[in-house]
DSSP file (Angstrom, degrees, kcal/mol; ACC not computed):
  #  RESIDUE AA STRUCTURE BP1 BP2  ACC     N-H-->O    O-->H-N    N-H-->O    O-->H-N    TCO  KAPPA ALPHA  PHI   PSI    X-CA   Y-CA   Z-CA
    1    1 A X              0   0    0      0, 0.0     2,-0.0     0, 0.0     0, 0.0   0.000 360.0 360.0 360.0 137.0   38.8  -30.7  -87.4
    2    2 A X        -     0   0    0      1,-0.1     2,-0.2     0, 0.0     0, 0.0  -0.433 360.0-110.6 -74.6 150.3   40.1  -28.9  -90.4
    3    3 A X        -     0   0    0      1,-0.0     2,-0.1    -2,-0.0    -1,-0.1  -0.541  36.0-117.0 -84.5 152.5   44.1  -28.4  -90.3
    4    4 A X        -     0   0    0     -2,-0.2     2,-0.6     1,-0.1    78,-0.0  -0.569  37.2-113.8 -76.4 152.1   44.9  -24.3  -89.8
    5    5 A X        -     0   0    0     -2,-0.1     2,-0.3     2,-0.0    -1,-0.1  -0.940  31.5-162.2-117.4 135.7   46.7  -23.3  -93.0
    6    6 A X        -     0   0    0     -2,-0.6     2,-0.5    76,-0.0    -3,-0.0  -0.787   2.3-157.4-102.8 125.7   50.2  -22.2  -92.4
    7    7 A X        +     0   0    0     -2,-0.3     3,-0.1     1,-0.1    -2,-0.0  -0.944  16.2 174.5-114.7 146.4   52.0  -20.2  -95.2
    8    8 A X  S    S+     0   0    0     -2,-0.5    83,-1.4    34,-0.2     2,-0.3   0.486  72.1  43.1-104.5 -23.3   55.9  -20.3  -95.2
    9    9 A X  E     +a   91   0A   0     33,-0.2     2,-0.3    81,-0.2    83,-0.2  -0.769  65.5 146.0 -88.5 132.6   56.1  -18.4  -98.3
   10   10 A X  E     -a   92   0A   0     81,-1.2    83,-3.8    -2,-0.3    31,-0.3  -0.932  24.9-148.7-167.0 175.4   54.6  -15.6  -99.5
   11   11 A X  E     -aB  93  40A   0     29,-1.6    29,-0.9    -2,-0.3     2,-0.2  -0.915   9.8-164.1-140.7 175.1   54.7  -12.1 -101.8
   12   12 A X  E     -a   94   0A   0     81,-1.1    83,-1.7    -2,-0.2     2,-0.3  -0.928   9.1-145.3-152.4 144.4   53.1   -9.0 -101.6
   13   13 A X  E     -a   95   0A   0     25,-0.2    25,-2.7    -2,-0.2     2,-0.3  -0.936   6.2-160.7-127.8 149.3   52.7   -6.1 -104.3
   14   14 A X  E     -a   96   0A   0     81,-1.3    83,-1.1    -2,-0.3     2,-0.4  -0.952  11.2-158.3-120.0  90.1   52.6   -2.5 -104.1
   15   15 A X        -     0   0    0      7,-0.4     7,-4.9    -2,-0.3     2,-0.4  -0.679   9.2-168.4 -81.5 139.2   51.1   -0.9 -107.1
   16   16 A X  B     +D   21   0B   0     -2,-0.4     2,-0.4    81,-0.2     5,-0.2  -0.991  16.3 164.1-119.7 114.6   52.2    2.5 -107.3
   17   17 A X  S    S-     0   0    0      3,-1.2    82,-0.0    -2,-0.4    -2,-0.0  -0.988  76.1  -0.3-142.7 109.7   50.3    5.2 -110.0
   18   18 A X  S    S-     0   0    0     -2,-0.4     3,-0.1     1,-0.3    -1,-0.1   0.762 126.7 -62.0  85.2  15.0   51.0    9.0 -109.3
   19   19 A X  S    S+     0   0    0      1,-0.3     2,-0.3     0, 0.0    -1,-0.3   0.805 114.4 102.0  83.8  34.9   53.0    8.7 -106.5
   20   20 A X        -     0   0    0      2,-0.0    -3,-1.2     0, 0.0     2,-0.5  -0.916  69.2-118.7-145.2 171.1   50.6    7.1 -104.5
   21   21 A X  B     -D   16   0B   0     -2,-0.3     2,-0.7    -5,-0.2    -5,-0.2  -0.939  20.6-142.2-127.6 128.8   50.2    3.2 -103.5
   22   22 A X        -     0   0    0     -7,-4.9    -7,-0.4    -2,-0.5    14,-0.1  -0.740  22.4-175.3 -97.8 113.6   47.0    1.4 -104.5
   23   23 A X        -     0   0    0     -2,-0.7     2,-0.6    -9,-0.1    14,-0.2  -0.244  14.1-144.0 -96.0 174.1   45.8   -1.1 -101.8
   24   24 A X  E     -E   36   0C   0     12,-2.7     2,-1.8    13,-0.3    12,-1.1  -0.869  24.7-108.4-134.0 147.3   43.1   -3.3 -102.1
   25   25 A X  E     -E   35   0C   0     -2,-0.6     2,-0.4    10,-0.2    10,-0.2  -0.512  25.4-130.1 -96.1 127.9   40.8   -4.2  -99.4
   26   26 A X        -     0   0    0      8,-2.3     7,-2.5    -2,-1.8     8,-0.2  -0.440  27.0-177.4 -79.1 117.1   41.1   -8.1  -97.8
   27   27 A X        -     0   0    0     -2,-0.4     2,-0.2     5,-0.2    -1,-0.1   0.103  65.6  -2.4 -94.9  16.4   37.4   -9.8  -97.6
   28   28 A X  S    S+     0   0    0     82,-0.3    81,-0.0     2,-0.2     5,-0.0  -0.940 107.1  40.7-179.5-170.8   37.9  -12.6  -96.2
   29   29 A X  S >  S-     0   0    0     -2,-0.2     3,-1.4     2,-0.1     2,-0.2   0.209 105.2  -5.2  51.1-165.4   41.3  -14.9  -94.8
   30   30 A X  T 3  S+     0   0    0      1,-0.3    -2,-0.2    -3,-0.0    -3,-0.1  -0.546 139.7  21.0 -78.3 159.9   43.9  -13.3  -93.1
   31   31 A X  T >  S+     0   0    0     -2,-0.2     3,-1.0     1,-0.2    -5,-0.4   0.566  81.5 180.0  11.1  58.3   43.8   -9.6  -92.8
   32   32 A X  T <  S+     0   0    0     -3,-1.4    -5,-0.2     1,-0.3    -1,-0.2  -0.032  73.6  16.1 -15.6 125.3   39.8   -9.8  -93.5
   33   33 A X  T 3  S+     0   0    0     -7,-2.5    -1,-0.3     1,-0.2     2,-0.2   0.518 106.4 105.4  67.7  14.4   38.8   -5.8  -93.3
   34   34 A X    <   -     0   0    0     -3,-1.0    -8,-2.3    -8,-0.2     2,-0.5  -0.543  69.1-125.9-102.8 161.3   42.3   -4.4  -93.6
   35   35 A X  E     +E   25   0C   0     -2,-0.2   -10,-0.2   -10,-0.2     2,-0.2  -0.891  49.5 123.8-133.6 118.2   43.7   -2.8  -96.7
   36   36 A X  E     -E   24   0C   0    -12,-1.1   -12,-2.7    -2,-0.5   -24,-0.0  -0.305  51.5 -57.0-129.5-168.6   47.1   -4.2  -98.2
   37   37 A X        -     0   0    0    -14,-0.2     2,-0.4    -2,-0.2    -1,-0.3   0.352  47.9 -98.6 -69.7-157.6   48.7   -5.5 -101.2
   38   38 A X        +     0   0    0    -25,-2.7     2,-0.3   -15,-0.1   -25,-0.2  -0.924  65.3 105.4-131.6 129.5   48.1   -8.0 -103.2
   39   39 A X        -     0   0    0     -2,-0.4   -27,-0.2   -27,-0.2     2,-0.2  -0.879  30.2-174.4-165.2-163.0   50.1  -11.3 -102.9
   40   40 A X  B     -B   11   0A   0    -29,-0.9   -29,-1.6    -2,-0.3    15,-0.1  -0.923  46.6 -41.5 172.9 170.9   49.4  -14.7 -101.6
   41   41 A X        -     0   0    0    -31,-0.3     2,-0.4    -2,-0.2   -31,-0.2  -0.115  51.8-117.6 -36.6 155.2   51.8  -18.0 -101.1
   42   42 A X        -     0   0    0    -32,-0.1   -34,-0.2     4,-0.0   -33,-0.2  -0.942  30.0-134.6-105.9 130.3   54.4  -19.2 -103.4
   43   43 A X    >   -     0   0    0     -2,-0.4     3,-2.9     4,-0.1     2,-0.2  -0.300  29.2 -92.5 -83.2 159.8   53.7  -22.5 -104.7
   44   44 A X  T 3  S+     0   0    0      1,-0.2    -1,-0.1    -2,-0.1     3,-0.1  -0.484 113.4  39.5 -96.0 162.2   56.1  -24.9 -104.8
   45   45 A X  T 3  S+     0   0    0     -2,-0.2     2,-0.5     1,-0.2    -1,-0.2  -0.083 102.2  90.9 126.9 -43.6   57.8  -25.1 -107.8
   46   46 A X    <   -     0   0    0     -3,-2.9    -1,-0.2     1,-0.1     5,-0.1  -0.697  63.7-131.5-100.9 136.2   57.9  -21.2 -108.2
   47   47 A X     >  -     0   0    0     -2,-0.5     4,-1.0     1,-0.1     3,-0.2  -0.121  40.9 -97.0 -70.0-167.1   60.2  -18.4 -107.3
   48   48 A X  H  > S+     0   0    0      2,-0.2     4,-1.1     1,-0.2    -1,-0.1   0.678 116.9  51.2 -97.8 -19.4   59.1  -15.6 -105.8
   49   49 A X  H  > S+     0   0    0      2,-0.2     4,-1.8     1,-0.2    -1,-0.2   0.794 113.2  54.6 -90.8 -24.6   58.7  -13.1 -108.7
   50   50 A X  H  4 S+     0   0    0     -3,-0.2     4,-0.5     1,-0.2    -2,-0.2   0.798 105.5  42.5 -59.0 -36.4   56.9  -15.7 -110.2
   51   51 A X  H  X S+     0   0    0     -4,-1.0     4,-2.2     2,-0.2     5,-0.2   0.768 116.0  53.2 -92.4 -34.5   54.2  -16.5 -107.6
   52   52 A X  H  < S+     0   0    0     -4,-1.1     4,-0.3     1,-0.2    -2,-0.2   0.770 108.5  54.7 -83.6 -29.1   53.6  -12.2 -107.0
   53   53 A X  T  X S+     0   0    0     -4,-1.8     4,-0.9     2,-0.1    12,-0.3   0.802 111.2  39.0 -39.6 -44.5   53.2  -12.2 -110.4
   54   54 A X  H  > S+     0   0    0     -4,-0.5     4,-0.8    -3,-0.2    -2,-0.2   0.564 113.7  55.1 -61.2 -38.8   50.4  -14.9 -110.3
   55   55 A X  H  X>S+     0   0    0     -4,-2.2     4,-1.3     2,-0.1     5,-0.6   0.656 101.1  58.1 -97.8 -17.5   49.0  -13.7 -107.4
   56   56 A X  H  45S+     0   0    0     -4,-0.3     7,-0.3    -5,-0.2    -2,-0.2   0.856 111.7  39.0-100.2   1.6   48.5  -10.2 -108.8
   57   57 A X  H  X>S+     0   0    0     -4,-0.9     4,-2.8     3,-0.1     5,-1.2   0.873 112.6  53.6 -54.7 -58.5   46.4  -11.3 -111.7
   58   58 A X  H  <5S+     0   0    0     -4,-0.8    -2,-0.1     2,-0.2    -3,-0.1   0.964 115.8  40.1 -60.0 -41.2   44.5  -13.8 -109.9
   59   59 A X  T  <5S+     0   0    0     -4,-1.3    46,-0.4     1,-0.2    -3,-0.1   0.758 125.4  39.5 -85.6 -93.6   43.4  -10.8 -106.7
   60   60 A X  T  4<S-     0   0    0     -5,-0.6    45,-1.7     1,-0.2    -1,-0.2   0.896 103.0-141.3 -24.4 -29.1   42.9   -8.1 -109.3
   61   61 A X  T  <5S+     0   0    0     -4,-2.8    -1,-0.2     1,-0.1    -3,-0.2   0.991  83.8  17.4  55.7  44.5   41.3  -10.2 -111.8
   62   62 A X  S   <S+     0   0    0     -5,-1.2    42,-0.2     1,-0.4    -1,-0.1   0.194  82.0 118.5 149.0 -33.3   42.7   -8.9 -114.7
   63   63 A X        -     0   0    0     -7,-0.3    -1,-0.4    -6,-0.2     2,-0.4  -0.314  40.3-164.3 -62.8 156.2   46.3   -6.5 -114.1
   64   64 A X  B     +F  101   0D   0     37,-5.1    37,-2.3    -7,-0.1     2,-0.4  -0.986  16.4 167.0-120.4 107.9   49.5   -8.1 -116.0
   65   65 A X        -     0   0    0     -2,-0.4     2,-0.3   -12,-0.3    35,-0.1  -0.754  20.7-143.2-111.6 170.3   52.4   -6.8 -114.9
   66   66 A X    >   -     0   0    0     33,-0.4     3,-2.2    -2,-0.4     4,-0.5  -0.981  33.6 -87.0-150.6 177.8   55.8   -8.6 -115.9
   67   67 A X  G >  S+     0   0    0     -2,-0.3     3,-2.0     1,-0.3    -1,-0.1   0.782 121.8  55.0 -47.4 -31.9   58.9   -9.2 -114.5
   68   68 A X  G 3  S+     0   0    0      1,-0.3    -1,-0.3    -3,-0.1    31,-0.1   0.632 107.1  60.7 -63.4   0.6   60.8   -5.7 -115.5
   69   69 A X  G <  S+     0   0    0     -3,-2.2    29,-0.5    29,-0.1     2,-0.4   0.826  88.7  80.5 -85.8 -36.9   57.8   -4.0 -113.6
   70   70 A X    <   -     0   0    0     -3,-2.0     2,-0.5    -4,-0.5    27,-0.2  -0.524  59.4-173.7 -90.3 126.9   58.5   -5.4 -110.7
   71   71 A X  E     -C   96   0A   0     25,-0.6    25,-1.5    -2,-0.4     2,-0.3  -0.978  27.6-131.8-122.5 128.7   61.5   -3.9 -108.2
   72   72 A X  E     +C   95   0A   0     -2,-0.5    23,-0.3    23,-0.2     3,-0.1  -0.646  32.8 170.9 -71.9 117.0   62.3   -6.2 -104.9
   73   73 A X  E     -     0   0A   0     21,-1.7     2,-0.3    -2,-0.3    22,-0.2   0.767  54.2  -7.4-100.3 -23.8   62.3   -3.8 -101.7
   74   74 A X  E     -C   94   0A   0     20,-0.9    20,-2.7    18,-0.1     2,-0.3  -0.915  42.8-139.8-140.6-156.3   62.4   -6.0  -99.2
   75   75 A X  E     +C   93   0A   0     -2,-0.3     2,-0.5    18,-0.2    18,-0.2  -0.966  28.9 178.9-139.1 110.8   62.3   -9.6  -97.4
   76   76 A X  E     -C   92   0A   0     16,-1.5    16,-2.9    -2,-0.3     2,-0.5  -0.931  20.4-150.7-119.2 144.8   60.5   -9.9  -94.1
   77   77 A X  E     -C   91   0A   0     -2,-0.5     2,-0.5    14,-0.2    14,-0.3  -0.989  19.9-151.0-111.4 123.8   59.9  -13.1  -91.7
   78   78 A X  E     -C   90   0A   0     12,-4.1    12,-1.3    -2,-0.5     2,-0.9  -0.680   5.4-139.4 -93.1 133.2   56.8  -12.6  -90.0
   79   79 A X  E     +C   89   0A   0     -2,-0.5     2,-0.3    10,-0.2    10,-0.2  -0.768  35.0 174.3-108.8 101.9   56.7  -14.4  -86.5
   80   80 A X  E     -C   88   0A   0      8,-3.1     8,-2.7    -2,-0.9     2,-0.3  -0.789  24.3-147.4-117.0 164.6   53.1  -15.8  -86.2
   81   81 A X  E     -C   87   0A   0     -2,-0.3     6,-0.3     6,-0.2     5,-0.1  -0.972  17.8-130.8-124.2 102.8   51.7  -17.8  -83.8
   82   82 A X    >   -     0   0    0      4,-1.3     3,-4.6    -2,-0.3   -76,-0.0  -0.036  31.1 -97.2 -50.9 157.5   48.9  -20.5  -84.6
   83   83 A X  T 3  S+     0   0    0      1,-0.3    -1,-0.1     2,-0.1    -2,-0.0   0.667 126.8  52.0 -37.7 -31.8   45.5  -21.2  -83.1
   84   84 A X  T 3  S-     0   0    0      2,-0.1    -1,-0.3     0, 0.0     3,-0.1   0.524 116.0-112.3 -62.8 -33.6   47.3  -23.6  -81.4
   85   85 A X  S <  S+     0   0    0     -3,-4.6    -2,-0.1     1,-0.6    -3,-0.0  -0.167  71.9 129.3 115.9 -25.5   50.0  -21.8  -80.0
   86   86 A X        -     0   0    0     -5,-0.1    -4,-1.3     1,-0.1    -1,-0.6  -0.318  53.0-132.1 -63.2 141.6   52.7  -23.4  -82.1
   87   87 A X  E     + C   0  81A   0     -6,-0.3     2,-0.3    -3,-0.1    -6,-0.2  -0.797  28.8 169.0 -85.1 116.9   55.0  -20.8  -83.7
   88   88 A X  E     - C   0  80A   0     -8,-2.7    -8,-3.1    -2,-0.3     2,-0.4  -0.957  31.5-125.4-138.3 172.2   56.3  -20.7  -87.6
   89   89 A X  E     - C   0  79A   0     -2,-0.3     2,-0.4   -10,-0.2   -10,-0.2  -0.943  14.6-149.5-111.9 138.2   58.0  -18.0  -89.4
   90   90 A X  E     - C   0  78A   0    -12,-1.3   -12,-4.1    -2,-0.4     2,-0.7  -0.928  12.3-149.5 -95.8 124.1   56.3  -16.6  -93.0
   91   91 A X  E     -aC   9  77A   0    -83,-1.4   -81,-1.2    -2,-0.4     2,-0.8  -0.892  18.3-162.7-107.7 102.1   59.2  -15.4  -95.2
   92   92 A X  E     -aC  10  76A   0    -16,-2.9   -16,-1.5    -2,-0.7     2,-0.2  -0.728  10.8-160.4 -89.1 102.4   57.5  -12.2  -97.5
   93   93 A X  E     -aC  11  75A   0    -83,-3.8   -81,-1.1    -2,-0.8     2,-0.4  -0.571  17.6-161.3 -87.0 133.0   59.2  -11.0 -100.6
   94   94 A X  E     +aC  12  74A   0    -20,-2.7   -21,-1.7    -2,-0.2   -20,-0.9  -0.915  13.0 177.2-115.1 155.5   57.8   -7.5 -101.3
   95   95 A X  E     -aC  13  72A   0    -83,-1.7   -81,-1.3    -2,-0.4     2,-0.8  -0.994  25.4-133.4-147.1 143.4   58.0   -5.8 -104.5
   96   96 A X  E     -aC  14  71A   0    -25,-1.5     2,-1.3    -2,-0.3   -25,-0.6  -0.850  19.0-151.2 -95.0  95.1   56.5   -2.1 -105.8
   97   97 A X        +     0   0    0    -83,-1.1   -81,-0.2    -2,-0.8   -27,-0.2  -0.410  22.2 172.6 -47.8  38.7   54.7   -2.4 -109.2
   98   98 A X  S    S+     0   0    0     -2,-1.3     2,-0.4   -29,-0.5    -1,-0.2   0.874  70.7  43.2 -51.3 -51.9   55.2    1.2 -111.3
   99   99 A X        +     0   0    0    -30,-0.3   -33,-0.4   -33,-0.1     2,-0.3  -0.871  61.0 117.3-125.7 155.0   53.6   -0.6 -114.2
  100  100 A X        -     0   0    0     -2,-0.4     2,-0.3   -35,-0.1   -35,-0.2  -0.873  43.0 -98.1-152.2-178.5   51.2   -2.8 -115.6
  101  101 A X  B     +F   64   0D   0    -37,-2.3   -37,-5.1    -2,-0.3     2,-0.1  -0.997  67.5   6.9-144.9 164.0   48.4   -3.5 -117.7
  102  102 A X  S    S-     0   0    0     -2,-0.3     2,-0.3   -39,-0.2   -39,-0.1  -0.267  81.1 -52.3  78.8 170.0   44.5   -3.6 -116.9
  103  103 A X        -     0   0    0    -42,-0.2   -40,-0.2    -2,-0.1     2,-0.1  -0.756  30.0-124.9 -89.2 159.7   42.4   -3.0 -114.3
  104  104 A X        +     0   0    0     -2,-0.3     2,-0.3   -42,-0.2   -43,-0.1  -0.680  41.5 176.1 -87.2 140.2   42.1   -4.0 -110.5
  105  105 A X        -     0   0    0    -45,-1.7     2,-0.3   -46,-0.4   -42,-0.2  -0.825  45.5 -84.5-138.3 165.3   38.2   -5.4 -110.7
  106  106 A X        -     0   0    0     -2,-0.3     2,-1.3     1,-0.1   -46,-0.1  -0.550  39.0-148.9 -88.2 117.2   37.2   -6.9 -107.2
  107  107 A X    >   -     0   0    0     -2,-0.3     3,-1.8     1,-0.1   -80,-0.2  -0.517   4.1-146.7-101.3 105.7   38.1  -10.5 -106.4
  108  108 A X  T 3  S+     0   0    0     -2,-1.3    -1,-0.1     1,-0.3   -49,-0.0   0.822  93.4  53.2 -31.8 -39.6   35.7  -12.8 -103.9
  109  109 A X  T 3         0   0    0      1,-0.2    -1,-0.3   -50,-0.0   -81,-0.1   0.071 360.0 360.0-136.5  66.2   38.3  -14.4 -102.6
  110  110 A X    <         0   0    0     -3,-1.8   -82,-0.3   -85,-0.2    -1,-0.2   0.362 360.0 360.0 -84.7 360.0   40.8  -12.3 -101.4
């Protein structure tokens, strides 16, 4: 049986253009058919502005933002419960994006 994967970590981005927040819609993984941010785990090794950087290249395929784009608004621990039943907590840094460069082009495995 394959192990469930548990993230302990994570970021999330908000691009924001015109006053308005641009989401991208989740194909696949958790929140499949929903429309959110773009983030993903932090790897170890990285800090958190680092990995939400990383992750918003990689799910766009193609914006660059850097750090001075990026403004922390919060920290959330998400209380999930695995297939299993067992309980962990996901600790989410979120951040609002005003600028970048590129375009968002549609990523396969988001």
């Amino acid at each position: 049986m394959r192990e469930e994967k548990v993230l302990y970590n994570a970021t999330a981005c908000f691009l924001i253009k015109e006053n308005k927040i641009l989401l991208g819609l989740k194909t696949q993984k958790i929140g499949e058919n929903c429309w959110n941010g773009y983030g993903g785990g932090i790897k170890k090794g990285e800090i958190p502005i680092e990995a939400a950087l990383r992750e918003l290249k990689e799910e766009t395929e193609g914006i660059v933002a850097f750090p001075e784009y990026l403004k922390k608004i919060a920290i959330v621990d998400f209380h999930n419960i695995k297939s299993d039943g067992e309980t962990f907590v996901c600790k989410v840094h979120f951040y609002l994006v005003r600028q970048w460069e590129g375009e968002a082009q549609e990523d396969e495995g988001a």
